[in-house]
GUTIMI-884309 format. One record per residue: residue number from 1; residue in three letters; x, y, z of N, C-alpha, C, CB in turn. Coordinates in steps of 0.02 Angstrom, whole numbers, plus 32768, in hexadecimal, padded with zeros to 4 digits. Glycine has a CB too. Layout:
BEGIN
+-----+---------+------+------+------+------+------+------+------+------+------+------+------+------+
! num ! residuo !  n_X !  n_Y !  n_Z ! ca_X ! ca_Y ! ca_Z !  c_X !  c_Y !  c_Z ! cb_X ! cb_Y ! cb_Z !
+-----+---------+------+------+------+------+------+------+------+------+------+------+------+------+
! NUM !     ALA !    X !    Y !    Z !    X !    Y !    Z !    X !    Y !    Z !    X !    Y !    Z !
...
+-----+---------+------+------+------+------+------+------+------+------+------+------+------+------+
***
This chain:
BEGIN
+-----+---------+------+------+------+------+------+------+------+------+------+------+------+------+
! num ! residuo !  n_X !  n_Y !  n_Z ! ca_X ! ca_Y ! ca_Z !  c_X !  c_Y !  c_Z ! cb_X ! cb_Y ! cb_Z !
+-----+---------+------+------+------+------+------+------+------+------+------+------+------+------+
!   1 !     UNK ! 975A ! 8016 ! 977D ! 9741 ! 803A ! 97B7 ! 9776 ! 806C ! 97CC ! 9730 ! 8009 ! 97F0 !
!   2 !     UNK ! 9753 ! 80A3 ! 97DB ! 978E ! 80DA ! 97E8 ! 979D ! 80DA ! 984B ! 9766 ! 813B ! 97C4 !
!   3 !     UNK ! 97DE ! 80CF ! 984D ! 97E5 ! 80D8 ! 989A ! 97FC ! 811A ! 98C8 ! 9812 ! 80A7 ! 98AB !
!   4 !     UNK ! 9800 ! 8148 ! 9890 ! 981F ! 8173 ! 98AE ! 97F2 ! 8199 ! 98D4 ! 9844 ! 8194 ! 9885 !
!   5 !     UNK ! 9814 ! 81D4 ! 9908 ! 97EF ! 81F4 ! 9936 ! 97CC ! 8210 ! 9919 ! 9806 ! 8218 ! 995F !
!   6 !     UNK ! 9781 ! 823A ! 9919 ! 9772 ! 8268 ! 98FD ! 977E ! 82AE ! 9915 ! 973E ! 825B ! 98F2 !
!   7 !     UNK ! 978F ! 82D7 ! 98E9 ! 97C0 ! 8313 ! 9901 ! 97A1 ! 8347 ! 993C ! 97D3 ! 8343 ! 98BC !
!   8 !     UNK ! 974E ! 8342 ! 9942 ! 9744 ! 8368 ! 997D ! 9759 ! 8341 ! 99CA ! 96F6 ! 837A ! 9979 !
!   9 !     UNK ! 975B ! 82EA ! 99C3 ! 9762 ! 82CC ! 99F7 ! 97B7 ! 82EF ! 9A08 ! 9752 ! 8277 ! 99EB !
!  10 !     UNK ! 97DF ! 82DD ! 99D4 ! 981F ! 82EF ! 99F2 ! 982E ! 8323 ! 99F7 ! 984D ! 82DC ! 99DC !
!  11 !     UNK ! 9813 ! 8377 ! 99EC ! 9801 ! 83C4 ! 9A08 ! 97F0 ! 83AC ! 9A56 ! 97B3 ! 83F1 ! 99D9 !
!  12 !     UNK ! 97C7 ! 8382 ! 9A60 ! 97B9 ! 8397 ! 9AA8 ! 97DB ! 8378 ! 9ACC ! 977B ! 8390 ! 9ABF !
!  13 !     UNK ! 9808 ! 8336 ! 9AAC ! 9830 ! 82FC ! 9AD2 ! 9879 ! 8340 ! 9AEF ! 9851 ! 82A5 ! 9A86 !
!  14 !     UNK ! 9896 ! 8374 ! 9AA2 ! 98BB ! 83AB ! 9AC9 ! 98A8 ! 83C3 ! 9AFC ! 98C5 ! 83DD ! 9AAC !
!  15 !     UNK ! 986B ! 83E1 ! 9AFF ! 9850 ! 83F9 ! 9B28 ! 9834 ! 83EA ! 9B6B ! 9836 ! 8407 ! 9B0E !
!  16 !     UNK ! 9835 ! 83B5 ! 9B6A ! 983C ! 8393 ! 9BB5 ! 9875 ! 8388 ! 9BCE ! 9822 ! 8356 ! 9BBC !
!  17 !     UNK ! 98A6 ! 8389 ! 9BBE ! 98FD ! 8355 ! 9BB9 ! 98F7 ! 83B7 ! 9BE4 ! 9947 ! 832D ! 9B40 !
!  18 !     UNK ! 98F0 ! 83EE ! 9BB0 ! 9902 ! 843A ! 9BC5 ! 98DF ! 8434 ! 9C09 ! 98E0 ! 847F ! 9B8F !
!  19 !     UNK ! 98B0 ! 8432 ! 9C18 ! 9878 ! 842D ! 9C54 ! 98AC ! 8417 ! 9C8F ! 982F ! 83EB ! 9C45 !
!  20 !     UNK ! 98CF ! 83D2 ! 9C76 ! 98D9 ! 839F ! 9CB1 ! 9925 ! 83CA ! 9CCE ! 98E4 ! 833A ! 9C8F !
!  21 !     UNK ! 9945 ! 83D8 ! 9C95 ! 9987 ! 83FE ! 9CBE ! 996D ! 8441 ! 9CD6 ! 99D0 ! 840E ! 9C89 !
!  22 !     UNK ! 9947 ! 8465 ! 9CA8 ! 993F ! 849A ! 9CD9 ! 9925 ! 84A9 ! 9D2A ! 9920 ! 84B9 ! 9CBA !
!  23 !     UNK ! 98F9 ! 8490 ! 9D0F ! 98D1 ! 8466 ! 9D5E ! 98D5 ! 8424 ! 9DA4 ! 989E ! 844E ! 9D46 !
!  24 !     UNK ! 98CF ! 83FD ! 9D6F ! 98D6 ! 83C5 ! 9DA2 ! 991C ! 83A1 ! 9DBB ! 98AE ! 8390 ! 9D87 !
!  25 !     UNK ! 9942 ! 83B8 ! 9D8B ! 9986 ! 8399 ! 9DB2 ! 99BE ! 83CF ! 9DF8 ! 99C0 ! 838A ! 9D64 !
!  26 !     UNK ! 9997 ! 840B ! 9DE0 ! 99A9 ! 8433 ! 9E25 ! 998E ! 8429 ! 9E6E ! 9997 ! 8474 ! 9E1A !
!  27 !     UNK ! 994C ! 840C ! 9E4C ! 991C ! 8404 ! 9E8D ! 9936 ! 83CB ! 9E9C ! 98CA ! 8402 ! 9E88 !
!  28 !     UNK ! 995F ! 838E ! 9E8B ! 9978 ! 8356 ! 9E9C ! 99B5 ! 836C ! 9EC9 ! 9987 ! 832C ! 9E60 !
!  29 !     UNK ! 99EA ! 83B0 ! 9EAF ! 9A25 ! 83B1 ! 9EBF ! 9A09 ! 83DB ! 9F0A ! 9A5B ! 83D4 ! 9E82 !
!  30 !     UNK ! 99CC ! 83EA ! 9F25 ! 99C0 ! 842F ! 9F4F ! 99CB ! 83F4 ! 9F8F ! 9964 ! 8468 ! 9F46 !
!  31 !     UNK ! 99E4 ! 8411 ! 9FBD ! 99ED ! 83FA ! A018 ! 9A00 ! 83B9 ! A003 ! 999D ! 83FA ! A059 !
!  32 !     UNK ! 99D3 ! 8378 ! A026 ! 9A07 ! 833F ! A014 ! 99CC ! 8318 ! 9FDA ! 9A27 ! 8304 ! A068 !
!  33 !     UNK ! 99AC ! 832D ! 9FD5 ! 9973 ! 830F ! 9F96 ! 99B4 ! 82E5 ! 9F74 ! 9942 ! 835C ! 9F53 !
!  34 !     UNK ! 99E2 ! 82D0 ! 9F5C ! 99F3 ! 8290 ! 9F49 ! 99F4 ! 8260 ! 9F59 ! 9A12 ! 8289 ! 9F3F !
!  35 !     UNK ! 99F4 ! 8253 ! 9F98 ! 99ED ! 8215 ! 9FC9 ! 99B1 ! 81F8 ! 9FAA ! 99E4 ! 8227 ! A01F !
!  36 !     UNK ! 997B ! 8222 ! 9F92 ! 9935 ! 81EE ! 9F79 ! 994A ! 81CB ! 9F31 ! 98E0 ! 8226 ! 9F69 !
!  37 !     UNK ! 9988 ! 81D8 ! 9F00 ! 9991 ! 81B8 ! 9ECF ! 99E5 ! 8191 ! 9EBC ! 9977 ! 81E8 ! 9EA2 !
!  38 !     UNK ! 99EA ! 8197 ! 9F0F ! 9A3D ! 8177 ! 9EFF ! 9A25 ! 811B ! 9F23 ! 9A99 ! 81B5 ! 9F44 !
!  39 !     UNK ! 9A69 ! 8111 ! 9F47 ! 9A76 ! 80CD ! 9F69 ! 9A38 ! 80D1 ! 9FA3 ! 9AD0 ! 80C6 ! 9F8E !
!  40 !     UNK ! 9A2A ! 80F8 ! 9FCA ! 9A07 ! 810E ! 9FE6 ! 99B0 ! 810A ! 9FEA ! 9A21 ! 8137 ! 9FDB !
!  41 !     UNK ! 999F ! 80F9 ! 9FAD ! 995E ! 810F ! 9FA0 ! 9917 ! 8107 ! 9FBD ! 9959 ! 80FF ! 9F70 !
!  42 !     UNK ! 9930 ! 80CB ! 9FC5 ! 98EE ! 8092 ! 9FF6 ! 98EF ! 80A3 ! A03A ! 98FF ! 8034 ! 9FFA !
!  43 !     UNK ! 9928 ! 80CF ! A050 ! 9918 ! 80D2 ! A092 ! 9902 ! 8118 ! A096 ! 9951 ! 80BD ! A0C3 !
!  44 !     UNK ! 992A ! 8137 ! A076 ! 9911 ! 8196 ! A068 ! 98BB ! 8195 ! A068 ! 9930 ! 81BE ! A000 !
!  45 !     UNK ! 98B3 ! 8166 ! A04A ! 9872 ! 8168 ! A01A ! 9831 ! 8148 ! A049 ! 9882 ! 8133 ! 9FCC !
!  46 !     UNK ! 9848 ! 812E ! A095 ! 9810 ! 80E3 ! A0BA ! 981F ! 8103 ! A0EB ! 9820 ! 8081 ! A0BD !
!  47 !     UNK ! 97DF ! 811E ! A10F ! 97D3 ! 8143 ! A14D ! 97D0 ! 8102 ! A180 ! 9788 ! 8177 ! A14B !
!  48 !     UNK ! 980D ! 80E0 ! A19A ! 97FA ! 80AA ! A1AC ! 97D9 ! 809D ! A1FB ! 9832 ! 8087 ! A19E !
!  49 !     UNK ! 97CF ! 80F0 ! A20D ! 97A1 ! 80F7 ! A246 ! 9760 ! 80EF ! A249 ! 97A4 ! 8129 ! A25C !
!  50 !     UNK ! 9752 ! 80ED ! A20C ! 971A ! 80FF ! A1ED ! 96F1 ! 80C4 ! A1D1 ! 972C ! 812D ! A1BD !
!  51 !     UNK ! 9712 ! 806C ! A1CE ! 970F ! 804C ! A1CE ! 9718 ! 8044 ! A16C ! 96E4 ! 8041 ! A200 !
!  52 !     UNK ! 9733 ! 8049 ! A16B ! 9769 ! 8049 ! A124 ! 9746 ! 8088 ! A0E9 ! 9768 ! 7FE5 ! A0F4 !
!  53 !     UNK ! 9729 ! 80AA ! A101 ! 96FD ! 80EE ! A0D7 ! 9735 ! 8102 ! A0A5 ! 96E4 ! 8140 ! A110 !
!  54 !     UNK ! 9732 ! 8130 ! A07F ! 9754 ! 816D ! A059 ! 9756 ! 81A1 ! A089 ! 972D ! 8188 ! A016 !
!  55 !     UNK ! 97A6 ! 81B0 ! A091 ! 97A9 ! 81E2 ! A0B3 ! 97A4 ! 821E ! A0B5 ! 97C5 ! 81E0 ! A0BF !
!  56 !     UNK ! 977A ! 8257 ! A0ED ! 9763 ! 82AD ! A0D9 ! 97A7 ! 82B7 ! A09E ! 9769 ! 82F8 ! A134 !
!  57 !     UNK ! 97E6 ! 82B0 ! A0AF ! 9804 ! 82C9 ! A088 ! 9810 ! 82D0 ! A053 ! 981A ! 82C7 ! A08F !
!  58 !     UNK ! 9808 ! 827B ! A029 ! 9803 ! 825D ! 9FE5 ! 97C1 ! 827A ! 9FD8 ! 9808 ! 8209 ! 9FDF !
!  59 !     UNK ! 978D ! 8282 ! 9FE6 ! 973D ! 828E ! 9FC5 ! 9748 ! 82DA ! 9FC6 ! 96EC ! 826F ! 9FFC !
!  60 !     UNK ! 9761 ! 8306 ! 9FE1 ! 9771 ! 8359 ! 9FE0 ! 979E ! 8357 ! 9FB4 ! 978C ! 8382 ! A022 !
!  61 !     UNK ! 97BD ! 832A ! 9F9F ! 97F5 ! 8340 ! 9F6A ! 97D0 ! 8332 ! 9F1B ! 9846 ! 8309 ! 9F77 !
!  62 !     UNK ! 97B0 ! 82F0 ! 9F23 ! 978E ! 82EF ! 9ED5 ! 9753 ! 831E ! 9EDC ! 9770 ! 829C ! 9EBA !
!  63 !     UNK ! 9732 ! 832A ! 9F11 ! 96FC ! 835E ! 9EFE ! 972C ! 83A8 ! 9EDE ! 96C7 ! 8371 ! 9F51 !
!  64 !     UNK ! 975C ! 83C6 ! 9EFD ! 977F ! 83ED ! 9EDC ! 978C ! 83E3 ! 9EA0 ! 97AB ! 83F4 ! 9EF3 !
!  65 !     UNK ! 97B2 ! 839B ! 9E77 ! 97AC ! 839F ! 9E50 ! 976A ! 839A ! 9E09 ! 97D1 ! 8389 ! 9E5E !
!  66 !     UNK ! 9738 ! 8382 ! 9E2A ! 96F8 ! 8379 ! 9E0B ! 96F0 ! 83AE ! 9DF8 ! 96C2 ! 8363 ! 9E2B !
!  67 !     UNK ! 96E3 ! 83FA ! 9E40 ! 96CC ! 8428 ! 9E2E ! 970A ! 8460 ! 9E03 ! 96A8 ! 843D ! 9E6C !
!  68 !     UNK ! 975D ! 844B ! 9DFD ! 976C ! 8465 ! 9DB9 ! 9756 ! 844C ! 9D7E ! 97A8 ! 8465 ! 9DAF !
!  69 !     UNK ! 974B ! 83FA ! 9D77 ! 9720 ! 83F8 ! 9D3F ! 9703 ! 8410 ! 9D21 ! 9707 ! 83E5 ! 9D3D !
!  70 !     UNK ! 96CE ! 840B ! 9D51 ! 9685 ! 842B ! 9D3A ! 968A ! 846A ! 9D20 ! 9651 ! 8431 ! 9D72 !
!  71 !     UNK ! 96C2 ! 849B ! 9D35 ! 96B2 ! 84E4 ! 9D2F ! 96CC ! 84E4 ! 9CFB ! 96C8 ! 8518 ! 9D5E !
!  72 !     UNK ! 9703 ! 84B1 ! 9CE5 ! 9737 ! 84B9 ! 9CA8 ! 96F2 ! 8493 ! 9C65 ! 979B ! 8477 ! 9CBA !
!  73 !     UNK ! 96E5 ! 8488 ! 9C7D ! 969C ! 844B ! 9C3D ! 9699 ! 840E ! 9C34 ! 969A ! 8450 ! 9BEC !
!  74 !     UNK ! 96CC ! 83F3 ! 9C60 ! 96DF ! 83BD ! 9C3D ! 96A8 ! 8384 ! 9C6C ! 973C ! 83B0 ! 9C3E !
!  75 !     UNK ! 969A ! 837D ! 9CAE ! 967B ! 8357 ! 9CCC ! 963C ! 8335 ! 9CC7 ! 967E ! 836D ! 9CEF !
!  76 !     UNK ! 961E ! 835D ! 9C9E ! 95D4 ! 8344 ! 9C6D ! 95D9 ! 8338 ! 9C2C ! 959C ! 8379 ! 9C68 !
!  77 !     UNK ! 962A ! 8315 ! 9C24 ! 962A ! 8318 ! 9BD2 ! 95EF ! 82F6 ! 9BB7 ! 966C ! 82F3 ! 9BB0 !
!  78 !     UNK ! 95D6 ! 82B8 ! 9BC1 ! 95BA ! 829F ! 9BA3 ! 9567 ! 82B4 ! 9BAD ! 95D3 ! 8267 ! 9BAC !
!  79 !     UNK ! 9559 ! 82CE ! 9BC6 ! 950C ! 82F1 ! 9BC7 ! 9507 ! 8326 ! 9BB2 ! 94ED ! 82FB ! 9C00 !
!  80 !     UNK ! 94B0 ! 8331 ! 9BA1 ! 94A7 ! 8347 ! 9B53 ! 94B9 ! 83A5 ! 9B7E ! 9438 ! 832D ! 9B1E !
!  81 !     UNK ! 94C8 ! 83DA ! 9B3D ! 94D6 ! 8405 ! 9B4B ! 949D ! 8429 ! 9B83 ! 94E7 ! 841E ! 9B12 !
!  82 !     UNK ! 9455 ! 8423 ! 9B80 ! 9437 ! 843C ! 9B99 ! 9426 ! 8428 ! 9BE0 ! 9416 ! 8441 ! 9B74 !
!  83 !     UNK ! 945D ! 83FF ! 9BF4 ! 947A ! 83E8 ! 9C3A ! 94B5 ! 8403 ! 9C53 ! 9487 ! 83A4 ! 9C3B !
!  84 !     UNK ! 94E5 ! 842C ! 9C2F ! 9526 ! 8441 ! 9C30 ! 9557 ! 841F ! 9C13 ! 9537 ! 8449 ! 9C66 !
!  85 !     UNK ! 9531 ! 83F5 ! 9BFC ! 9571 ! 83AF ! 9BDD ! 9574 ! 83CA ! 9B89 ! 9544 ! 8339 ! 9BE2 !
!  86 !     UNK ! 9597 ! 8399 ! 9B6C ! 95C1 ! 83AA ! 9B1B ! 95AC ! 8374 ! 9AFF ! 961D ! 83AE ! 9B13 !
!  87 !     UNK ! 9557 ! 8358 ! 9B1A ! 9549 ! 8330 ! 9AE3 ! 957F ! 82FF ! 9ABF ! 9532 ! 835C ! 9AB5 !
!  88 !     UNK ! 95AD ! 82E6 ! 9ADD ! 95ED ! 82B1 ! 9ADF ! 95C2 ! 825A ! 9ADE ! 9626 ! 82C2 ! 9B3B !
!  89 !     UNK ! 95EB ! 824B ! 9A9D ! 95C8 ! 81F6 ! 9A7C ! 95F7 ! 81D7 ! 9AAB ! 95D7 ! 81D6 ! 9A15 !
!  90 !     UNK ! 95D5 ! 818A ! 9A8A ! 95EA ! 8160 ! 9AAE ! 9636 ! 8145 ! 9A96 ! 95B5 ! 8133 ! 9AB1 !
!  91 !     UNK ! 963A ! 8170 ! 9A52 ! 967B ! 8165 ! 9A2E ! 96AD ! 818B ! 9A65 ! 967E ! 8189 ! 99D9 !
!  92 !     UNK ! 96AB ! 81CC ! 9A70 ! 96C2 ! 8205 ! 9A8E ! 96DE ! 81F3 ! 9AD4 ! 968B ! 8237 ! 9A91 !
!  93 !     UNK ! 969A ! 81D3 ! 9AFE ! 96B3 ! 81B3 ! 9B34 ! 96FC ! 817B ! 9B26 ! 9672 ! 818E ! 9B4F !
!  94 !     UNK ! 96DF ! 8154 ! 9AEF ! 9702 ! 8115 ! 9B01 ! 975F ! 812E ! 9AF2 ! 96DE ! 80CC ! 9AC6 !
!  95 !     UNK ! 976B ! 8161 ! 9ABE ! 97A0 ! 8182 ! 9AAD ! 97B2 ! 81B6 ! 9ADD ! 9799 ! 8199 ! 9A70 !
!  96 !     UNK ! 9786 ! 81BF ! 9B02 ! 97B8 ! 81F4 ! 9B4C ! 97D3 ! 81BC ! 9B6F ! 9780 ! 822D ! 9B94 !
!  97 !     UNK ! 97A4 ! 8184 ! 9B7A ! 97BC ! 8156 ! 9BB8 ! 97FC ! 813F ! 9BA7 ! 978D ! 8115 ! 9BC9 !
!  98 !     UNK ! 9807 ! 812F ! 9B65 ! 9835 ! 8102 ! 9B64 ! 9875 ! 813F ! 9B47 ! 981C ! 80BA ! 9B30 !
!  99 !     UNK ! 987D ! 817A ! 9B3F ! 9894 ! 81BC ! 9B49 ! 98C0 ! 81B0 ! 9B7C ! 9861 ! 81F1 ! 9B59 !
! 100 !     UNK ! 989B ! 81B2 ! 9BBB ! 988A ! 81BE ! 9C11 ! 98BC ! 818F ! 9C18 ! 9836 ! 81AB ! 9C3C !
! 101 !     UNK ! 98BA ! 814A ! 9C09 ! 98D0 ! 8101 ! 9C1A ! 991A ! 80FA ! 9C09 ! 98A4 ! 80CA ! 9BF0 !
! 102 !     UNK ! 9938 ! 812C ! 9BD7 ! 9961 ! 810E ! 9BC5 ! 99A5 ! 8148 ! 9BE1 ! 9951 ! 80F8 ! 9B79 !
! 103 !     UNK ! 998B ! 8187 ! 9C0B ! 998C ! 81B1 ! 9C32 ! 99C2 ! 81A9 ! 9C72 ! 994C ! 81B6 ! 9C41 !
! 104 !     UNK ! 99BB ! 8162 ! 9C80 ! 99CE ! 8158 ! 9CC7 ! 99BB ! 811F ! 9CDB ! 99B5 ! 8184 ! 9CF3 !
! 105 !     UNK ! 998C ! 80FD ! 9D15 ! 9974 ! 80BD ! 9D38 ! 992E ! 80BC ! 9D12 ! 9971 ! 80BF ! 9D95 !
! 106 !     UNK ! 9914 ! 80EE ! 9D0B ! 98D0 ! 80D0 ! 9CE6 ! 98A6 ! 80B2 ! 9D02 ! 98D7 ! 80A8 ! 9CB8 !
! 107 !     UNK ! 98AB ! 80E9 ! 9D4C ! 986A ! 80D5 ! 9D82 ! 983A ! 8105 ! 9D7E ! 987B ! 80D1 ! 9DD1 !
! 108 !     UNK ! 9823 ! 812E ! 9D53 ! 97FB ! 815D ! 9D36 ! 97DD ! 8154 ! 9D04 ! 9813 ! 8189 ! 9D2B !
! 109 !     UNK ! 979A ! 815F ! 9CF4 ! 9773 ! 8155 ! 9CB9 ! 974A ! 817C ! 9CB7 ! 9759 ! 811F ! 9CB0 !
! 110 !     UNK ! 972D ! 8196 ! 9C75 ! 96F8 ! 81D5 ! 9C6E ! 96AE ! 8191 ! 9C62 ! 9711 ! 821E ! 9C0F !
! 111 !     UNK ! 9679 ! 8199 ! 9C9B ! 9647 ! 8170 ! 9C82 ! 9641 ! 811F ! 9C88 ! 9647 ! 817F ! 9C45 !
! 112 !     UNK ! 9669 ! 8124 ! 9CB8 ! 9674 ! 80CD ! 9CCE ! 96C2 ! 80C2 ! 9CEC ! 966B ! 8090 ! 9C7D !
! 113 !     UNK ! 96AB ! 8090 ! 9D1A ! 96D3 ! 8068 ! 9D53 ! 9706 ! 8049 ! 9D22 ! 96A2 ! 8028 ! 9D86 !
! 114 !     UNK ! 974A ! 8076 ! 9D49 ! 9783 ! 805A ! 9D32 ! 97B4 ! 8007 ! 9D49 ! 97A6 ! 8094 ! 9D3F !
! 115 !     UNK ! 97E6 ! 8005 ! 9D31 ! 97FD ! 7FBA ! 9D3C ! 9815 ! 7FAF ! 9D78 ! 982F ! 7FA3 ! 9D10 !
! 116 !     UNK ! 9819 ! 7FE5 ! 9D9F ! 9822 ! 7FE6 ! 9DF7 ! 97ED ! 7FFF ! 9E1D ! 985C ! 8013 ! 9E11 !
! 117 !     UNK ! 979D ! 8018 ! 9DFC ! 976F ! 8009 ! 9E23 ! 9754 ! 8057 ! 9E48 ! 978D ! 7FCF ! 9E52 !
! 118 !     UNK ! 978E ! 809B ! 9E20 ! 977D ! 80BA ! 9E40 ! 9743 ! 80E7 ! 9E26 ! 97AD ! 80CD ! 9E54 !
! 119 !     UNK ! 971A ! 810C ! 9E3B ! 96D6 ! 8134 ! 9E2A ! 96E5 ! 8140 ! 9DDE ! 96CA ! 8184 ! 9E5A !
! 120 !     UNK ! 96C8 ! 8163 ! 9DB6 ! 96B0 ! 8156 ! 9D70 ! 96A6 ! 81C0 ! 9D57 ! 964C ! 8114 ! 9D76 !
! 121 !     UNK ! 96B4 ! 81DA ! 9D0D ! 96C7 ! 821D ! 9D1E ! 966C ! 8243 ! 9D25 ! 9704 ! 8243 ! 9CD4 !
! 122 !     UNK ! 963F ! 821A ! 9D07 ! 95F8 ! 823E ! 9D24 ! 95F1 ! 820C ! 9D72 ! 95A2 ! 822F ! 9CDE !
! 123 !     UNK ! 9606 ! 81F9 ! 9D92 ! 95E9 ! 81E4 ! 9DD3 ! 960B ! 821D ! 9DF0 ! 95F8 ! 8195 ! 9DF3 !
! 124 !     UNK ! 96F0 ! 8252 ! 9DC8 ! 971E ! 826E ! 9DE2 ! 9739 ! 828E ! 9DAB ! 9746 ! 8247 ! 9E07 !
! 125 !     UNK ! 97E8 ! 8295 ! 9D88 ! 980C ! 82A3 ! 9D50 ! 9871 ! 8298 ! 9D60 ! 97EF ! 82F9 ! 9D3B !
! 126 !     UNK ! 9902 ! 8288 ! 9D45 ! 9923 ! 8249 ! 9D6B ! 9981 ! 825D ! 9D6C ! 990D ! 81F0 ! 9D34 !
! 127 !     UNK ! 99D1 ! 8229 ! 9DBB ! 9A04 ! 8264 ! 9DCB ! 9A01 ! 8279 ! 9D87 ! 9A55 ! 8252 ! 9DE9 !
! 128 !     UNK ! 9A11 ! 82A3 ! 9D97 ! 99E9 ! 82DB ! 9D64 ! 999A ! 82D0 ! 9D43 ! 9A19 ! 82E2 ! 9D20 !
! 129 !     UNK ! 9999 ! 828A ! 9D1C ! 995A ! 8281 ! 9D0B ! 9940 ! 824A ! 9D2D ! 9951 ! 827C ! 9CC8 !
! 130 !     UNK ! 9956 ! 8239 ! 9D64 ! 9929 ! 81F3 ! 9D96 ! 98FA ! 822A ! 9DAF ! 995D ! 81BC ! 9DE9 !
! 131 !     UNK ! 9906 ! 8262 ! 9DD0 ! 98D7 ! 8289 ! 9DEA ! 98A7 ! 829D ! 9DC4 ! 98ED ! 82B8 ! 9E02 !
! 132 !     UNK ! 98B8 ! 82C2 ! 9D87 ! 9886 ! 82C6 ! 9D46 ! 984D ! 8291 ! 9D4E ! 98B1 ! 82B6 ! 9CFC !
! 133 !     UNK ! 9866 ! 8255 ! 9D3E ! 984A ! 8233 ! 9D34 ! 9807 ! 821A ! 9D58 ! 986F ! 8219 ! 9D2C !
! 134 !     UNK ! 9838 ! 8223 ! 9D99 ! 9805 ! 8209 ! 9DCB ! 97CD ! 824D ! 9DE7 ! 9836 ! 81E6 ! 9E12 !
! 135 !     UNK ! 97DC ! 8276 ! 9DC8 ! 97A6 ! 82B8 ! 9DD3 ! 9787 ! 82AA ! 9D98 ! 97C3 ! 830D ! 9DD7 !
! 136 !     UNK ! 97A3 ! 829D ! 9D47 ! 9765 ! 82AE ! 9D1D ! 9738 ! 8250 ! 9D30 ! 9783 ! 82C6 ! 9CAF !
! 137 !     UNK ! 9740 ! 822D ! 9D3B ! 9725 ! 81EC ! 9D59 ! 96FE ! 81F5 ! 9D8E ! 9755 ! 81C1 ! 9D6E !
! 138 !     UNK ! 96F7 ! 8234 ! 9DA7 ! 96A5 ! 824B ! 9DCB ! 968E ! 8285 ! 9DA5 ! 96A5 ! 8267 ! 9E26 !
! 139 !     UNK ! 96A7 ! 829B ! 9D72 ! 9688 ! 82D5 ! 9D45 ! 964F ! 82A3 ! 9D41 ! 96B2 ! 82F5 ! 9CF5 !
+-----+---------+------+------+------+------+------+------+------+------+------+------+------+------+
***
């Protein structure tokens, strides 16, 4: 059995890794947007006025990052092109996630709930790639 990547999966695995520094790790470094992925997180992150919600601030920050996603291609990877997506298998998924995972904390996943529970990249993308992560994990 052959295990290796197949070579378009790891073209786009560059190409997201390019995505995540160009994009999403600035948007992590902008005002204090780190507080949502340092020591900090749970509280950055729990509008606790709000009776423990996601806070305007955390949900404006992954919608920002969603909508660089999306514009970059990556947020519909897995739906078919004539949705905006790249027609992305279930092989594809399972080799970004674990891409993603090995990235940083690996609270981000493209297409399913990660091992800390947070949103999924078709329902967000991390320091440096926790943020990634957790934006393409609502792609």
């Amino acid at each position: 059995m052959d295990f290796a990547i197949p070579a378009d999966i790891a073209a786009y695995l560059a190409e997201l890794d390019s995505f995540i520094e160009r994009e999403i790790q600035p948007l992590e470094q902008t005002d204090d947007n780190i507080r949502f992925f340092d020591h900090r997180r749970e509280d950055a992150r729990t509008d606790w006025d709000r009776g423990g919600l996601p806070s305007r601030d955390w949900e404006a920050l992954l919608r920002e990052a969603v909508r660089r996603a999306d514009a970059a291609g990556h947020y519909r990877y897995a739906f078919p092109a004539e949705y905006g997506g790249k027609d992305g298998t279930n092989l594809g998924m399972a080799v970004i996630r674990e891409h993603l995972a090995r990235k940083g904390l690996g609270r981000i996943a493209i297409g399913a709930q990660d091992v800390e529970g947070s949103p999924s990249i078709e329902s967000a993308v991390s320091a440096g790639w926790r943020t990634a992560r957790e934006a393409l994990a609502w792609l």
